[in-house]
TORPA-682216 format. One record per residue (C-alpha): residue number from 1; x, y, z. Coordinates in Angstrom, 1 decimal. Layout:
REM TORPA-682216
n, x, y, z
NUM, X, Y, Z;
...
//
This chain:
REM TORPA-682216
n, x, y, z
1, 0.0, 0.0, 0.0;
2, 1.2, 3.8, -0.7;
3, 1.8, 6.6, 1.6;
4, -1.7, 8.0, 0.5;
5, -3.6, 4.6, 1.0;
6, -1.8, 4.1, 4.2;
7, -2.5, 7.9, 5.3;
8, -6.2, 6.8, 4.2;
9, -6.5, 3.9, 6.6;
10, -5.1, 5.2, 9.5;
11, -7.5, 8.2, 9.4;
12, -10.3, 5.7, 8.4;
13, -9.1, 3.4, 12.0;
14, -9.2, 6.7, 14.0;
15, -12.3, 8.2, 13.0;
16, -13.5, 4.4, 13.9;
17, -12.3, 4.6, 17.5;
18, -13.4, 7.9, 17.7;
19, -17.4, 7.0, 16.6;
20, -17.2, 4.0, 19.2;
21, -15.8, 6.0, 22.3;
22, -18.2, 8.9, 22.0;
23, -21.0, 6.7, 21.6;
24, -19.7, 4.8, 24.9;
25, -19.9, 8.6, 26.8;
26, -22.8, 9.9, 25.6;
27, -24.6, 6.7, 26.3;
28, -25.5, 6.4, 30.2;
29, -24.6, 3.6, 32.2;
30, -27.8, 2.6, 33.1;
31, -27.7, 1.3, 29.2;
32, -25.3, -1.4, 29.9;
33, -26.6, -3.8, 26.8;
34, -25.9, -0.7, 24.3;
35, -22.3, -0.3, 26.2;
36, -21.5, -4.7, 25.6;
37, -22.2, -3.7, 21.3;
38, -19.7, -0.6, 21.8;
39, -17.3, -2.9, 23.8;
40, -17.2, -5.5, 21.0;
41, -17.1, -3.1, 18.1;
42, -14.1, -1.9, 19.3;
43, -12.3, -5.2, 17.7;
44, -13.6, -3.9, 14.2;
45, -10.4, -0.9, 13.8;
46, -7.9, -3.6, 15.7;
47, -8.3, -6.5, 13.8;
48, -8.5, -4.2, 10.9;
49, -5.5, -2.3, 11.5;
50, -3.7, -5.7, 12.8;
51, -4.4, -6.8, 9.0;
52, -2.7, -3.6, 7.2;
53, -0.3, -2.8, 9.3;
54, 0.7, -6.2, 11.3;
55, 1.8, -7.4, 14.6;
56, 2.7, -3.7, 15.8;
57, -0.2, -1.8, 14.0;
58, -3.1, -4.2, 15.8;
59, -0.9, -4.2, 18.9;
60, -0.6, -0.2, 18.9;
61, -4.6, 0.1, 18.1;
62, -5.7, -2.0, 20.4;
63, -3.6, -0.6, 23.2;
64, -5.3, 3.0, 21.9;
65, -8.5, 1.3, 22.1;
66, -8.1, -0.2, 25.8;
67, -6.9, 3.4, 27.0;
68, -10.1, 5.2, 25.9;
69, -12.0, 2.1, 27.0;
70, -10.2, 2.3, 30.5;
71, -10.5, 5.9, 30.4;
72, -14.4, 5.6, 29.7;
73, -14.8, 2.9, 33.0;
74, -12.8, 5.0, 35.3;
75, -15.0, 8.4, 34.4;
76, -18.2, 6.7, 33.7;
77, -18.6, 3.6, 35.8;
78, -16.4, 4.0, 39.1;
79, -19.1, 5.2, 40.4;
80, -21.5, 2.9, 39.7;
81, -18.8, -0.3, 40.6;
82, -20.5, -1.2, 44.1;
83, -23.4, -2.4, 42.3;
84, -22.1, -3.3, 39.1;
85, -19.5, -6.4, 38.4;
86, -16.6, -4.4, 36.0;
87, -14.3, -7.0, 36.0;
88, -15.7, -8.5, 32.4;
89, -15.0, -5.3, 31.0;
90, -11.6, -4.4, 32.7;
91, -10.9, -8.0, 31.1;
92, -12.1, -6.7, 27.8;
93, -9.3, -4.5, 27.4;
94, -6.9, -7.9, 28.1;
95, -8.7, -9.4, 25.4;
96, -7.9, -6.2, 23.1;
97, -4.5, -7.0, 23.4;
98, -4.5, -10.5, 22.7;
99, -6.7, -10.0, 19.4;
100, -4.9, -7.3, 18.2;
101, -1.3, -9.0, 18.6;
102, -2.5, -12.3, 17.4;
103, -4.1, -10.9, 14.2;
104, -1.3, -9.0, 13.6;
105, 1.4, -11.5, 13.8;
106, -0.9, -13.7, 11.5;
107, -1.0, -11.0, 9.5;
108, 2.4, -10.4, 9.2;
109, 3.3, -14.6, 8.6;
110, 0.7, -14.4, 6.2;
111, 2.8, -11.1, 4.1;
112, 5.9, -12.9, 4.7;
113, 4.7, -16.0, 2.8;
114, 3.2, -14.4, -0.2;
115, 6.7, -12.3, -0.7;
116, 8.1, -15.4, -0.7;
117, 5.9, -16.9, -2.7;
118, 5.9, -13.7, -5.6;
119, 10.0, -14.0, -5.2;
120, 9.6, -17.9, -6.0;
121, 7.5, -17.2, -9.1;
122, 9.8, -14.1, -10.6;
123, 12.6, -17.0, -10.3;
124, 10.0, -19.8, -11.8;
125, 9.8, -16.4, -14.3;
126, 13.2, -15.4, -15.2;
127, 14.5, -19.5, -15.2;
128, 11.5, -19.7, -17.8;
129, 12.6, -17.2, -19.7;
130, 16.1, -17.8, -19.7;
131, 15.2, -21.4, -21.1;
132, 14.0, -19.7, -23.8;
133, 16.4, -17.7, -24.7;
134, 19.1, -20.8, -24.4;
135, 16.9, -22.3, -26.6;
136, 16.3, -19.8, -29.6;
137, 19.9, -19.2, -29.2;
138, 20.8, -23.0, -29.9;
139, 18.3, -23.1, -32.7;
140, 20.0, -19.8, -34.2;
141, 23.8, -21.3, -33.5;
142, 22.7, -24.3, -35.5;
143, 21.3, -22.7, -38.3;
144, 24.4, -20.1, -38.5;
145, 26.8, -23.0, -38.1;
146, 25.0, -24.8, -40.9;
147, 25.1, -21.7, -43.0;
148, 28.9, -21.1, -42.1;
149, 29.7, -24.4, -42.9;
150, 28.1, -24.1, -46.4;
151, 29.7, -21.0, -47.1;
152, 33.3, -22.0, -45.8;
153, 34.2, -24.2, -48.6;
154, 32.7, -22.6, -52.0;
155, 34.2, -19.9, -50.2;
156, 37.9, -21.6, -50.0;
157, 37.5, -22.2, -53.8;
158, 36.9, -18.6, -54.7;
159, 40.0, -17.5, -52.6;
160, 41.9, -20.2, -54.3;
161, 41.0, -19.1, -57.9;
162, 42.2, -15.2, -56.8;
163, 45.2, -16.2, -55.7;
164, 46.1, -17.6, -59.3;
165, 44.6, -14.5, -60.7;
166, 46.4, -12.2, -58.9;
167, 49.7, -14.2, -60.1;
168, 48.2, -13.6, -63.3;
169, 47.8, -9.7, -63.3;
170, 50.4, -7.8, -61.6;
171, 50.6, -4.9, -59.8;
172, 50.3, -2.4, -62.9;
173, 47.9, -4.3, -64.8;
174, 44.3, -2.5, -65.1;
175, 42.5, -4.9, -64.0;
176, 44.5, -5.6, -60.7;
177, 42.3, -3.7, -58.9;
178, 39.4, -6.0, -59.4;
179, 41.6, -8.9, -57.4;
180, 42.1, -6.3, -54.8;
181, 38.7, -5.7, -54.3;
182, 38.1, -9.8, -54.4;
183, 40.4, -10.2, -51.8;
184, 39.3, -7.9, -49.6;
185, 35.7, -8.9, -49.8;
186, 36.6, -12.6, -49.2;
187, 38.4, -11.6, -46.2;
188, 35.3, -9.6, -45.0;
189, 33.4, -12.9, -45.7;
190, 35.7, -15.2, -44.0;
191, 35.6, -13.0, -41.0;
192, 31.3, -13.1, -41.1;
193, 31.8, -17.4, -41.6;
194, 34.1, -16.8, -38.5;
195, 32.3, -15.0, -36.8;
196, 28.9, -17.2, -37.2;
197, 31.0, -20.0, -36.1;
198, 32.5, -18.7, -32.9;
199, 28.8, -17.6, -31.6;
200, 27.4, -21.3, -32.7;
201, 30.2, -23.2, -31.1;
202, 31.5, -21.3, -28.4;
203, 34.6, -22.8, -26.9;
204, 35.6, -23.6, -23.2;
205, 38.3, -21.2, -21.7;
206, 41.6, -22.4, -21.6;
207, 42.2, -21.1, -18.1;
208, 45.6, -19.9, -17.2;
209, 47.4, -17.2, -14.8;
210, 47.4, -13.7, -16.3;
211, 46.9, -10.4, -15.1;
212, 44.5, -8.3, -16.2;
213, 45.9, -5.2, -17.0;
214, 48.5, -7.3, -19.1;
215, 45.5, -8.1, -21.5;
216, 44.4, -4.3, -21.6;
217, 47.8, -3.2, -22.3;
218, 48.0, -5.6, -25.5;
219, 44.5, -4.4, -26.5;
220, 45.8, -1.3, -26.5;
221, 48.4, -1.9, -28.4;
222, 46.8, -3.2, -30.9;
223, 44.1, -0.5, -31.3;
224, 46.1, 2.3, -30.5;
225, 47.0, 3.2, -34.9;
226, 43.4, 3.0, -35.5;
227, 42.8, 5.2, -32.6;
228, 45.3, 7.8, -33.3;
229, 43.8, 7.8, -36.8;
230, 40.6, 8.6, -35.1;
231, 41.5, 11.4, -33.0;
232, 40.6, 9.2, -29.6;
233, 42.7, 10.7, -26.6;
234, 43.2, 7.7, -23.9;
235, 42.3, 8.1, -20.2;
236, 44.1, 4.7, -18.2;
237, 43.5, 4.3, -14.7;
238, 44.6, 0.9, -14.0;
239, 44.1, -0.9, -10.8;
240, 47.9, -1.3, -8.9;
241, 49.2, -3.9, -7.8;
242, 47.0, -6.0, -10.3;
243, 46.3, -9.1, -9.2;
244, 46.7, -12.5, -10.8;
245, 44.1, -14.7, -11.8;
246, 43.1, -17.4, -14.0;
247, 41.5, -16.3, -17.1;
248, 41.8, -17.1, -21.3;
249, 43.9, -14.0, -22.3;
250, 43.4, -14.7, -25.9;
251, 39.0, -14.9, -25.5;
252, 38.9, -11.7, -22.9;
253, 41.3, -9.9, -25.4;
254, 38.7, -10.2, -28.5;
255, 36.3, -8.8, -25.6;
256, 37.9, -5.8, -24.9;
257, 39.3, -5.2, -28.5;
258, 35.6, -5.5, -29.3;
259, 34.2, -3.0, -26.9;
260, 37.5, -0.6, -27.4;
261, 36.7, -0.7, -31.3;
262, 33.3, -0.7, -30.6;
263, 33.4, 2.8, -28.0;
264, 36.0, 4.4, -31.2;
265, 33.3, 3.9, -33.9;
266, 30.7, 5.6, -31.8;
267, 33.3, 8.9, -32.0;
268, 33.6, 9.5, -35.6;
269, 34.5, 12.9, -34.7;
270, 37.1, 11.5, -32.3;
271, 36.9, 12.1, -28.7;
272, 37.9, 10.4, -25.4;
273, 37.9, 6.8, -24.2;
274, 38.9, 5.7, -20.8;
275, 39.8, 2.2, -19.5;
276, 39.5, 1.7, -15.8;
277, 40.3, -1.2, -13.3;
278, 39.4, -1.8, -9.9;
279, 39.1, -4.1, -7.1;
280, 36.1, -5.0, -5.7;
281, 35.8, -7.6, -3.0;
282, 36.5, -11.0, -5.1;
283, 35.9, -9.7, -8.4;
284, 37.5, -7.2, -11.2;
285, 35.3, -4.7, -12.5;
286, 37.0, -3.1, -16.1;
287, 34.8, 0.1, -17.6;
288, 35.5, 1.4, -20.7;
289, 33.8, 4.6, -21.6;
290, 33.6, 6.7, -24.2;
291, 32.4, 10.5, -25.4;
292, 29.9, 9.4, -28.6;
293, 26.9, 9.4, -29.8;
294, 25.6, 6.6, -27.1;
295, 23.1, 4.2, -27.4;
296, 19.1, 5.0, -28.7;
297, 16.8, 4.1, -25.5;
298, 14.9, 1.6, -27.3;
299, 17.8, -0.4, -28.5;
300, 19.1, -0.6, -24.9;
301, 17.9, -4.0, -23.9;
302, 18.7, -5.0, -27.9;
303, 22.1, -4.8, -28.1;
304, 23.2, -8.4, -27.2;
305, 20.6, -9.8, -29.2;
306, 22.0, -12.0, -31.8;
307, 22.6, -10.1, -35.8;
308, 21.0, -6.6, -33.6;
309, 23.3, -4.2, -35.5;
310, 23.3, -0.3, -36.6;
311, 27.0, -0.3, -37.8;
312, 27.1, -0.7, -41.4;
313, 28.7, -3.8, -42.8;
314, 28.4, -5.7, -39.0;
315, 26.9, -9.0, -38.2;
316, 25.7, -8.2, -35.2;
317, 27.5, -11.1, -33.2;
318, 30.1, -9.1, -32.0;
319, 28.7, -7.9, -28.5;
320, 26.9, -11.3, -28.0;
321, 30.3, -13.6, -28.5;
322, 31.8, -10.8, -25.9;
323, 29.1, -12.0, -23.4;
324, 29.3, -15.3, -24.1;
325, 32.8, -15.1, -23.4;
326, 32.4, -13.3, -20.3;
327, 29.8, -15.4, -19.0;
328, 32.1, -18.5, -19.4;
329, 34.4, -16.9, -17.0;
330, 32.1, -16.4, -14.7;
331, 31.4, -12.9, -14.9;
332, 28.8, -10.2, -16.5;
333, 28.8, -7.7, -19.0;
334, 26.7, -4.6, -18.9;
335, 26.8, -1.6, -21.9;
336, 24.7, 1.9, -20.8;
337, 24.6, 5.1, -21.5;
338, 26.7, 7.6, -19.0;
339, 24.9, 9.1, -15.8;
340, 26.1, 12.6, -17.4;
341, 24.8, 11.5, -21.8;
342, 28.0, 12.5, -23.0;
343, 28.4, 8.5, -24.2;
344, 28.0, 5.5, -23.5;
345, 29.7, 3.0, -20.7;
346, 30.5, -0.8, -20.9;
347, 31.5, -2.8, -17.8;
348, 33.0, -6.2, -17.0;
349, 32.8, -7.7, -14.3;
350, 35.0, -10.9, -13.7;
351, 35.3, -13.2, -10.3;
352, 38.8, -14.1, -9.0;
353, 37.7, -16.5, -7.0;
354, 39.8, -19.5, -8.5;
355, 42.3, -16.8, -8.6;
356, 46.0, -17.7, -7.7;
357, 46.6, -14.7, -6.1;
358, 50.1, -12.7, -6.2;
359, 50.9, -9.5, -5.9;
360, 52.3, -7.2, -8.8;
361, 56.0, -6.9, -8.8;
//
């Protein structure tokens, strides 16, 4: 219940013990079958409040209630006791208590169990859901695998028959160009076939000690041409001493030379991109962030959807083999826009806990 429904009932409670104890002093003692209906209907606002608000609403109400009751026999009856028996009603106000707790803490069992039963259904929920995904992935990796396959060898003929073309036209013939632009459109293809088959048959990591930041560095290394070219400044704020842990360097380097490309292509313009590492309990958090265009709101929860691409000429596989990869290790990937919009953020997260831990020398 909200604030304003909450605010609601509590007034609707009070107004309720308010009606019952002015009808109790207005009404004279010498009435005493009108006063045992206005003793009983005090249970209505304390078994009601002990249903909304629990063990310590119905307990709170139905002290209020036994005060004003009490308040009601010591004004209005006292006088009256040496020819009138109050000890049911004094009891009454006993029996206030009792109701009130025990509806309330019935009450709040009762609350308990549905959460847990609406936190066992979002699990029943999100485990059926993830079956399905696992399963229109696997029917999607067997159909790209299948079309890989296909492709692959027609594919190792064509290359072939360039190579003894190109051995047939050298580098000043006019037509040359034409076997240029062969080969580099059967390399785009052979990197699509790859591609296809790396998301269809995703292989095991081959765990062994590295470091991190030794895999960031390389990445770097290898991007950093293509971002000079582009105009990308670097911010590096790497985690020290780095820790040791096993990973596959070669599967989290296409990661992060996915997302590095991936954050350099969204700054056309150039721009900056910043790598970060840190320590977090048993895990390695990396962030790579950059100062582009970002990501459209509605293709947010797209992104590592297999073939879901806006960059011309890709296959869309990239960012889903870079969770795939991640997940294998153990870890999560998450890709957002910045806090401030000034780009967008991607972050890996990675357990060390099979780590053989050493300290950076």
């Amino acid at each position: 219940m909200d604030r304003f429904g909450d605010r609601k009932t509590i007034i609707g409670i009070l107004m309720c013990i308010a009606i019952i104890s002015m009808l109790h002093f207005i009404t004279p003692v010498e009435s005493p079958q009108y006063h045992d209906v206005y003793d009983r209907l005090y249970y209505i606002p304390i078994i009601f409040s002990a249903f909304f608000f629990g063990l310590r609403g119905g307990a709170a109400v139905a002290a209020g209630c036994g005060m004003v009751f009490l308040l009601h026999l010591l004004l209005q009856w006292q006088s009256h006791a040496h020819h009138v028996d109050l000890t049911g009603r004094y009891l009454e106000i006993l029996m206030y208590l009792v109701v009130g707790a025990l509806t309330g803490a019935l009450s709040d069992l009762g609350r308990k169990q549905r959460r847990r039963a609406e936190g066992a259904y979002e699990k029943l929920l999100d485990s059926f859901e993830k079956a399905k995904e696992s399963d229109r992935l696997a029917a999607i990796g067997t159909l790209a695998a299948g079309v890989a396959h296909e492709i692959r060898n027609p594919l190792g003929g064509i290359k072939g028959a360039v190579e003894i073309l190109a051995g047939e036209f050298g580098m000043e013939h006019p037509k040359r160009r034409f076997v240029d632009i062969l080969n580099k459109e059967i390399l785009r293809m052979e990197r699509i076939v790859g591609e296809f088959l790396d998301f269809s048959r995703p292989q095991e990591p081959c765990l062994a000690p590295d470091r991190i930041n030794n895999v960031l560095k390389s990445v770097l290394d290898l991007s950093s041409k293509n971002l000079r070219k582009n105009n990308v400044r670097l911010k590096i704020d790497l985690c020290e001493p780095d820790t040791t842990f096993n990973m596959d360097s070669n599967q989290l380097r296409q990661v992060f030379l996915n997302l590095v490309l991936n954050g350099m292509d969204s700054m056309p313009g150039g721009g900056e991109l910043s790598i970060t590492t840190r320590r977090r309990g048993a895990e390695i958090e990396i962030d790579i962030t950059d100062t582009g265009c970002g990501i459209n709101p509605d293709d947010e929860e797209k992104i590592f959807e297999p073939f879901f691409t806006k960059k011309q000429g890709g296959t869309g596989l990239g960012l889903p083999i870079c969770r795939q990869i991640v997940e294998r290790h153990g870890g999560r990937i998450t890709i957002r826009n910045r806090s401030d919009a000034q780009g967008a953020a991607a972050m890996v997260v990675l357990p060390i806990r099979c780590a053989e831990e050493s300290e950076a020398v």
